[in-house]
C-alpha positions as CSV (number, residue, x, y, z in Angstrom):
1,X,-2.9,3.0,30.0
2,X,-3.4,1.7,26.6
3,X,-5.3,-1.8,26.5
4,X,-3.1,-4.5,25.5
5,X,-3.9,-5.5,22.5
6,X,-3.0,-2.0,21.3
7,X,0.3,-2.0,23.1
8,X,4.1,-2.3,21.3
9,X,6.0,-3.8,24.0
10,X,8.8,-6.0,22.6
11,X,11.8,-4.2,21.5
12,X,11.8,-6.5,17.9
13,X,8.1,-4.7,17.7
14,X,9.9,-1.2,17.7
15,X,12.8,-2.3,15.9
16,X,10.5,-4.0,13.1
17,X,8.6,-0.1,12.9
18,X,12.1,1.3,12.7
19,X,13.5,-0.5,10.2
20,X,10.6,-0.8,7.8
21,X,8.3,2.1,8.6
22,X,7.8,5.7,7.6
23,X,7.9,8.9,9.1
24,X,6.8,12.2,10.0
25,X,7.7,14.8,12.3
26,X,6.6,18.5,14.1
27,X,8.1,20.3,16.4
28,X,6.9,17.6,19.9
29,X,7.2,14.4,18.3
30,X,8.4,12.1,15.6
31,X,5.8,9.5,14.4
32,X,6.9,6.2,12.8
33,X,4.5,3.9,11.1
34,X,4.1,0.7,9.5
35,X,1.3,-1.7,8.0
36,X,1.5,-5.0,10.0
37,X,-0.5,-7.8,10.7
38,X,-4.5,-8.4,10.5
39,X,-6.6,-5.2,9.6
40,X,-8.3,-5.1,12.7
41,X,-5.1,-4.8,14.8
42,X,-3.4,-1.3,15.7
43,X,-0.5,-1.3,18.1
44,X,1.0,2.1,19.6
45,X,4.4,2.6,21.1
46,X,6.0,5.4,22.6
47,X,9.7,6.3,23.0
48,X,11.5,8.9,24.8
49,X,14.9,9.0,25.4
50,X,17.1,10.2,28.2
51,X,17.9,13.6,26.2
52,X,14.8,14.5,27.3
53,X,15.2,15.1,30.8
54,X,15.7,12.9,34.2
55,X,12.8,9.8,34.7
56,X,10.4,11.9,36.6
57,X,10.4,13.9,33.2
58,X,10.5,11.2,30.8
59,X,7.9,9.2,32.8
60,X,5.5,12.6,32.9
61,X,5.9,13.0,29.6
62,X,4.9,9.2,28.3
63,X,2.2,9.4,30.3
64,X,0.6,12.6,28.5
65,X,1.4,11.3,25.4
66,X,-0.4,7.7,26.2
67,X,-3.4,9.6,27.5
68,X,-3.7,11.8,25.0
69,X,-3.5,8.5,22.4
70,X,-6.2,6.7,24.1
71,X,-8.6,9.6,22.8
72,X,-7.1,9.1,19.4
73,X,-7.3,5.1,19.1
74,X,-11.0,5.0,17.7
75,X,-10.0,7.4,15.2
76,X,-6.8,6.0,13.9
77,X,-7.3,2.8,10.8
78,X,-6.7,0.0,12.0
79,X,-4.1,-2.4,10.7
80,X,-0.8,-0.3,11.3
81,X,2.2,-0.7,14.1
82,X,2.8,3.3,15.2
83,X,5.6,4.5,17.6
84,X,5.4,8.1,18.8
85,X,9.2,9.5,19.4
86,X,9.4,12.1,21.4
87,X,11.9,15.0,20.9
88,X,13.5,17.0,22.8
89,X,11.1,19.8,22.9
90,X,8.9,17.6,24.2
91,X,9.8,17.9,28.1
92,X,7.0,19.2,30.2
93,X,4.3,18.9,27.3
94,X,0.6,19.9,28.3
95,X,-1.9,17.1,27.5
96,X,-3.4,19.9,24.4
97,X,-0.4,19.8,23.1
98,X,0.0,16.2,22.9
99,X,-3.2,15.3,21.5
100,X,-2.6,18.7,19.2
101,X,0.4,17.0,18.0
102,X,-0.5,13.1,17.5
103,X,-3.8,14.8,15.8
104,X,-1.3,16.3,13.4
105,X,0.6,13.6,12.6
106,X,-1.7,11.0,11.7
107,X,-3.5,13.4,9.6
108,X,-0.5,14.3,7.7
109,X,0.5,10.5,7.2
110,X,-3.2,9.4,6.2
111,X,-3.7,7.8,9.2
112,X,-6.7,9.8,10.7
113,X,-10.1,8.0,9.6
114,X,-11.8,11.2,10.2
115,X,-10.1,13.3,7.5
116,X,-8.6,12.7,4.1
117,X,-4.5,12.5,4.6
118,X,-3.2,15.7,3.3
119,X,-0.2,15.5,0.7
């Protein structure tokens, strides 16, 4: 489990990434972002709806995706509210893939500290 300073958890918190954020997407996910509050806070949130599959699936599959984000949290800048979407590919996704995929996603929206963004 994410700590909880790092955690979205109210729905105006998701709706605020939603409304204002951008996007990016691969073939797993669907990554939403937005600059928010102090630069030393990053908050991540994860979605996945009931096309997806039954709980059992969409509880597997938030849990891979949370684990595979707590490797990723020292390497993501700080400063920005991020909600990982899952899509309907994403049922029964191994925890490579996952971390594969949020890997991708920062780096393409510049959010990877490790890497320049690509454009």
């Amino acid at each position: 489990m994410l700590s909880a300073p790092n955690r979205l958890k109210k729905r105006a918190q998701f709706r605020y990434a939603y409304k204002k954020g951008r996007s990016c997407a691969n073939g797993f996910l669907s990554m939403v972002y937005v600059r928010s509050g102090p630069p030393a806070a990053l908050r991540v949130g994860f979605s996945v709806s009931k096309k997806i599959g039954n709980s059992v699936v969409r509880n597997r599959t938030k849990r891979v995706l949370r684990a595979a984000c707590r490797e990723l949290l020292p390497y993501i800048r700080p400063g920005y509210m991020v909600v990982f979407v899952a899509r309907t590919g994403c049922a029964g996704i191994t925890y490579a893939q996952a971390l594969q995929a949020q890997q991708e996603l920062l780096r393409r929206a510049g959010l990877d500290r490790r890497v320049s963004p690509q454009k």
